[in-house]
N, CA and C atoms as a LAMMPS dump frame, in Angstrom:
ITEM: TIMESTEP
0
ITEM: NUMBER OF ATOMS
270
ITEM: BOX BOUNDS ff ff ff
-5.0000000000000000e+02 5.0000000000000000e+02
-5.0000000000000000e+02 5.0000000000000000e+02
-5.0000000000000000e+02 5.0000000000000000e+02
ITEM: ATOMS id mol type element x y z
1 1 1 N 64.373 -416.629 -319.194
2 1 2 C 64.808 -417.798 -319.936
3 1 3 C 65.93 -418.48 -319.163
4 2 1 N 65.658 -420.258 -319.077
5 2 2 C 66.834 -420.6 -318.409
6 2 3 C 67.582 -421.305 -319.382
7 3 1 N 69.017 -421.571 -319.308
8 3 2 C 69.58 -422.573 -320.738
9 3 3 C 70.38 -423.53 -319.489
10 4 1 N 69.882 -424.598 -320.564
11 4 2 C 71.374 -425.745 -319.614
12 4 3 C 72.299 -425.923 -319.654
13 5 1 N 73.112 -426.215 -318.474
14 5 2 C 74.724 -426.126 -318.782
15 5 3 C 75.389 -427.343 -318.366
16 6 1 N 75.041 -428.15 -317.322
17 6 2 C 75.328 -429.591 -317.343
18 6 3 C 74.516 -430.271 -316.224
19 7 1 N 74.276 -431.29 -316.379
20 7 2 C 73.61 -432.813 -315.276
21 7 3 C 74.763 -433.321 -315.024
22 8 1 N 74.629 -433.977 -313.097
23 8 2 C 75.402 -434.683 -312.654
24 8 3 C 74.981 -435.543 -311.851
25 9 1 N 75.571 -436.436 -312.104
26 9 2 C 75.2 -438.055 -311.793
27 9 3 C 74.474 -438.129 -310.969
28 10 1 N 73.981 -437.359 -309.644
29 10 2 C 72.988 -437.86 -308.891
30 10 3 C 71.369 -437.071 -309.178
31 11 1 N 71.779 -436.569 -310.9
32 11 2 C 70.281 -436.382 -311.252
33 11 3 C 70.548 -434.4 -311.445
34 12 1 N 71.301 -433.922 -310.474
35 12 2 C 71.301 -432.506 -310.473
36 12 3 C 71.574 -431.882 -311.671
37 13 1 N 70.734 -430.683 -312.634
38 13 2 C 70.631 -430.043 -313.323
39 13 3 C 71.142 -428.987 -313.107
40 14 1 N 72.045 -427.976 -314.101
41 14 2 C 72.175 -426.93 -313.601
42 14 3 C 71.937 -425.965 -314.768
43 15 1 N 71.375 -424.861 -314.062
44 15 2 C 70.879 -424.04 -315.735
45 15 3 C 70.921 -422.46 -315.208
46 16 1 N 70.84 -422.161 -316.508
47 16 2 C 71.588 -420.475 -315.956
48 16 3 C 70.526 -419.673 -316.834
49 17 1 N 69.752 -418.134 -316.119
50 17 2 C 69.372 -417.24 -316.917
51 17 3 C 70.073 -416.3 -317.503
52 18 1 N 69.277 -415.854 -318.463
53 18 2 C 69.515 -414.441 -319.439
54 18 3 C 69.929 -413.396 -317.961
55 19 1 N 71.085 -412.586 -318.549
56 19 2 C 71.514 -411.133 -317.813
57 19 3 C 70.363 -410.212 -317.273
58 20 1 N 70.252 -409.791 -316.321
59 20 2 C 69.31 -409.325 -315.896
60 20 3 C 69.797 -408.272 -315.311
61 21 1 N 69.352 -406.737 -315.348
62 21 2 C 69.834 -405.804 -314.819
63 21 3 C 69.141 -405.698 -313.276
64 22 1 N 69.756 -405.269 -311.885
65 22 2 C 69.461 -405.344 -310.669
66 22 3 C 70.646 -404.123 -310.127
67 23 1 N 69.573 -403.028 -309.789
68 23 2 C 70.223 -402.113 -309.24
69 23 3 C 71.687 -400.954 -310.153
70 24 1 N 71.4 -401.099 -311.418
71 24 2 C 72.452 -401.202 -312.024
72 24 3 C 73.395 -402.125 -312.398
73 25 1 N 73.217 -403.265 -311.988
74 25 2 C 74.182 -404.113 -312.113
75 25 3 C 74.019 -405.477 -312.942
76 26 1 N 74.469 -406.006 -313.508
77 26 2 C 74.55 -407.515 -315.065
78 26 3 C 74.44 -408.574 -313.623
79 27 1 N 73.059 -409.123 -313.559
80 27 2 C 73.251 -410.205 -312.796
81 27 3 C 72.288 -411.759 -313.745
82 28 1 N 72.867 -412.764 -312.604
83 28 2 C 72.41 -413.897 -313.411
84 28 3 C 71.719 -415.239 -312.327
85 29 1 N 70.939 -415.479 -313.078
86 29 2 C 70.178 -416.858 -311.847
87 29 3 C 70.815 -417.639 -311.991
88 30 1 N 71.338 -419.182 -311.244
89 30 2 C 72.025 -420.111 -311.522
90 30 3 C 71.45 -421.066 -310.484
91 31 1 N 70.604 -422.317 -311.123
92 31 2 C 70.088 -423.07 -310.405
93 31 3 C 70.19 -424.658 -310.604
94 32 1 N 69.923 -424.894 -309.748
95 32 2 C 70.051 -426.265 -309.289
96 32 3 C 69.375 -427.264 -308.905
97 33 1 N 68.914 -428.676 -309.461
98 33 2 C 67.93 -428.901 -309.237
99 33 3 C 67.507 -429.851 -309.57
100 34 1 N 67.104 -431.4 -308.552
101 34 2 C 66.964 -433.044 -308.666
102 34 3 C 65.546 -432.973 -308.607
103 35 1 N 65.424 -433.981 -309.273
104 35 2 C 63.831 -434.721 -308.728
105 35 3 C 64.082 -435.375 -307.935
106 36 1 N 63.181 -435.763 -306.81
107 36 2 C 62.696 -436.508 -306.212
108 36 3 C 61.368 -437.007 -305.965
109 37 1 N 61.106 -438.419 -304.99
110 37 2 C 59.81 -438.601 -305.035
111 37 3 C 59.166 -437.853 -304.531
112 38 1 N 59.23 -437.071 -303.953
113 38 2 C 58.404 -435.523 -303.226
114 38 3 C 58.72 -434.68 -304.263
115 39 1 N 59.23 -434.325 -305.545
116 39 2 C 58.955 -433.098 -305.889
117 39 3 C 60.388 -433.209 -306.284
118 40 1 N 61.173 -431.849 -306.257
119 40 2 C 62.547 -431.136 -306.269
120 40 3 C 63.617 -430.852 -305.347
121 41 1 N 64.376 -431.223 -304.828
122 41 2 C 65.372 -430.27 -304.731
123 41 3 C 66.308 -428.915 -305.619
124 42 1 N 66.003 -427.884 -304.835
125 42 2 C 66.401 -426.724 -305.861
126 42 3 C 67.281 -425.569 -305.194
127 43 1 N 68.077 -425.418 -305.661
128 43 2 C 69.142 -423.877 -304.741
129 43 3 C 69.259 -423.062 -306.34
130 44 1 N 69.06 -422.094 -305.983
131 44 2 C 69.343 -420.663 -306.354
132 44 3 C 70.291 -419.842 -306.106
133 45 1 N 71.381 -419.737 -306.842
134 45 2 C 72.153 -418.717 -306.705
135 45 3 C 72.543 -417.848 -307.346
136 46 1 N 72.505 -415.983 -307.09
137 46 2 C 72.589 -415.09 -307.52
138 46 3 C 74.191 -414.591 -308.077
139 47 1 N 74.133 -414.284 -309.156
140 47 2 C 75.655 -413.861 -309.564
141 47 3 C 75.517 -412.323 -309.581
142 48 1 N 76.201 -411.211 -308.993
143 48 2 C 77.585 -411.338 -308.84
144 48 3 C 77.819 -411.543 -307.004
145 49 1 N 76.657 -411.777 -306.86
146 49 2 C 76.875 -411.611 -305.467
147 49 3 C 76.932 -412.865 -304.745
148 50 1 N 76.771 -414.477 -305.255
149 50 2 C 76.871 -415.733 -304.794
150 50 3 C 75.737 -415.549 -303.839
151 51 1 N 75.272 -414.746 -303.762
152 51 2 C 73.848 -414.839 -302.515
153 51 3 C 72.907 -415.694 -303.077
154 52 1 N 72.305 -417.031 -302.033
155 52 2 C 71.026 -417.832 -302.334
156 52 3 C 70.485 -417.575 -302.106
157 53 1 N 69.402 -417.603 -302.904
158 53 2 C 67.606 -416.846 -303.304
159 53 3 C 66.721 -418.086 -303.112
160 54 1 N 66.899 -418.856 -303.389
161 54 2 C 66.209 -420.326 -303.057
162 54 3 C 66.905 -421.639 -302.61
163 55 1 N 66.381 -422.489 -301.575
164 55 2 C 67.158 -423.326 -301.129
165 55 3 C 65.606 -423.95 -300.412
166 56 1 N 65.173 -424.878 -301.18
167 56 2 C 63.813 -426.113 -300.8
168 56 3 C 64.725 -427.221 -301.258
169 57 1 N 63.777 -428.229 -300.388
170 57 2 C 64.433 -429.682 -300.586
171 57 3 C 65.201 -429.818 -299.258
172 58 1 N 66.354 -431.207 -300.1
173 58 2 C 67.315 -431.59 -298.971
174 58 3 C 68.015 -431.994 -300.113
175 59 1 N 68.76 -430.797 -300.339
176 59 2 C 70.619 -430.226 -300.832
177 59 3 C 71.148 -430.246 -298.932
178 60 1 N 72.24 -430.89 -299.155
179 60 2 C 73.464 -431.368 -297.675
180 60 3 C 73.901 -429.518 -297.947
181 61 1 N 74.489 -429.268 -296.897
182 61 2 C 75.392 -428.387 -296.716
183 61 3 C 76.355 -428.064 -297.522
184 62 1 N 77.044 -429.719 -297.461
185 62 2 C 77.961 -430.115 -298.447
186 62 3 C 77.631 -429.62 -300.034
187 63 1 N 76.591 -430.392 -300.307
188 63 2 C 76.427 -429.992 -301.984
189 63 3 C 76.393 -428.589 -302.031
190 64 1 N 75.391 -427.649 -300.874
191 64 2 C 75.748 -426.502 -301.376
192 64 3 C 76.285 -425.822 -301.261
193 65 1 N 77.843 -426.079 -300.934
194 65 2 C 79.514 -425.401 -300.746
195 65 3 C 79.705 -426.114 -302.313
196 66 1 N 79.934 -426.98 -302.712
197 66 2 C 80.072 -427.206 -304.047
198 66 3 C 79.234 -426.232 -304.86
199 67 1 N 78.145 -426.195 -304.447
200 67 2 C 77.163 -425.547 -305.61
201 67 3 C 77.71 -424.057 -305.983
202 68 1 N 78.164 -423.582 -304.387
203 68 2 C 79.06 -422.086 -304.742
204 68 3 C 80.446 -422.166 -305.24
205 69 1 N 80.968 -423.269 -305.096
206 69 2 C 82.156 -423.108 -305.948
207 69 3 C 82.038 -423.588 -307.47
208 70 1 N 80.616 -424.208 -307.939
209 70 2 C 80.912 -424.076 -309.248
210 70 3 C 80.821 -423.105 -309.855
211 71 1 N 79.746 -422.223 -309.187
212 71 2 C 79.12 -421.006 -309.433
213 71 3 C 80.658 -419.73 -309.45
214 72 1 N 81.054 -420.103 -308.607
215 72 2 C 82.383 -419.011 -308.023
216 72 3 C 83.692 -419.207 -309.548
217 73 1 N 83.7 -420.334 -309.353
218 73 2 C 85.025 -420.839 -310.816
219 73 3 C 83.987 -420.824 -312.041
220 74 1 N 83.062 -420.658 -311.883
221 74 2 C 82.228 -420.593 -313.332
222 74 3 C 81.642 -419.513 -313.966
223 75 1 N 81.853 -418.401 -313.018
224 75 2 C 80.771 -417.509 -313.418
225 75 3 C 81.334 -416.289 -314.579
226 76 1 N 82.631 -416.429 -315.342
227 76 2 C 82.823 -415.835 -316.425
228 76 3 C 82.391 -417.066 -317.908
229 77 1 N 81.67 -418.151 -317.104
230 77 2 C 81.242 -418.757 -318.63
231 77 3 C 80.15 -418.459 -318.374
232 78 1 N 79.717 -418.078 -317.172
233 78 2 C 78.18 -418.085 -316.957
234 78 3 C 77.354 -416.679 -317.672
235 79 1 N 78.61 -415.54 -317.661
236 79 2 C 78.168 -414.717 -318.716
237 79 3 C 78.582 -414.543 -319.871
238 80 1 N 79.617 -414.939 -319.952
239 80 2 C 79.332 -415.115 -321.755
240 80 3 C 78.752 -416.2 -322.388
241 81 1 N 78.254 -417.31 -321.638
242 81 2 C 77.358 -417.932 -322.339
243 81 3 C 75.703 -417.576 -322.146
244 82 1 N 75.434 -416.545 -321.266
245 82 2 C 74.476 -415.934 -320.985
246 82 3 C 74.142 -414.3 -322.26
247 83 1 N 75.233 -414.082 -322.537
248 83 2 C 75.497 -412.777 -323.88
249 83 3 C 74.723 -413.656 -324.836
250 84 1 N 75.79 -415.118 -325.363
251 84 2 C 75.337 -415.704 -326.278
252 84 3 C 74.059 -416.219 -326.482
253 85 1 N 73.278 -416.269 -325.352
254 85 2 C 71.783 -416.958 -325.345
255 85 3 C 72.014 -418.621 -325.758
256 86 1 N 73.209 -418.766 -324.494
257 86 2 C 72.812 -420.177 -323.908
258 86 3 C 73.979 -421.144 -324.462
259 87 1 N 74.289 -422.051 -324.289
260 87 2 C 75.573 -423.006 -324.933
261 87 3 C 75.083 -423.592 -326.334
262 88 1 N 76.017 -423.676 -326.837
263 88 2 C 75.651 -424.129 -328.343
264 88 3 C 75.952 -425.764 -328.612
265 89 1 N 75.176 -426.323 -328.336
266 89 2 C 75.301 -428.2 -328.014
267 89 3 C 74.731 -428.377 -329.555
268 90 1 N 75.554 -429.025 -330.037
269 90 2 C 74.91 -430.267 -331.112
270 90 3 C 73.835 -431.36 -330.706
């Protein structure tokens, strides 16, 4: 299951899975991801380890040093809003 957590202005989605056990360990998907006229741009990144699992498209370098620092300053909402099963939006 993925839940959303915010869109930014140039279209990018970002959405986070349910806790997933790996090796013993509470991990979480955190992805990223525009349309374009070809399809998607999409990066994948693994919590607790910030390691990318997917990276198609054309995400700059740039975006995806941002993409790890939202991931990096975000990733204690990323599990407790991952406990909760997802953000609670009106």
């Amino acid at each position: 299951m993925m839940y959303p957590y915010v869109k930014y202005s140039d279209g990018t989605e970002v959405m986070f899975s349910n806790i997933y056990i790996e090796n013993g360990v509470e991990c979480i998907d955190v992805h990223f991801e525009r349309s374009t006229s070809n399809g998607f741009d999409s990066v994948r990144i693994k919590l607790p380890t910030y390691e990318i699992t997917v990276w198609e498209g054309n995400y700059t370098d740039k975006e995806i040093e941002f993409f790890k620092k939202v991931v990096k300053n975000s990733s204690d909402l990323f599990y407790k809003y991952a406990k909760e099963g997802g953000l609670k939006l009106a």
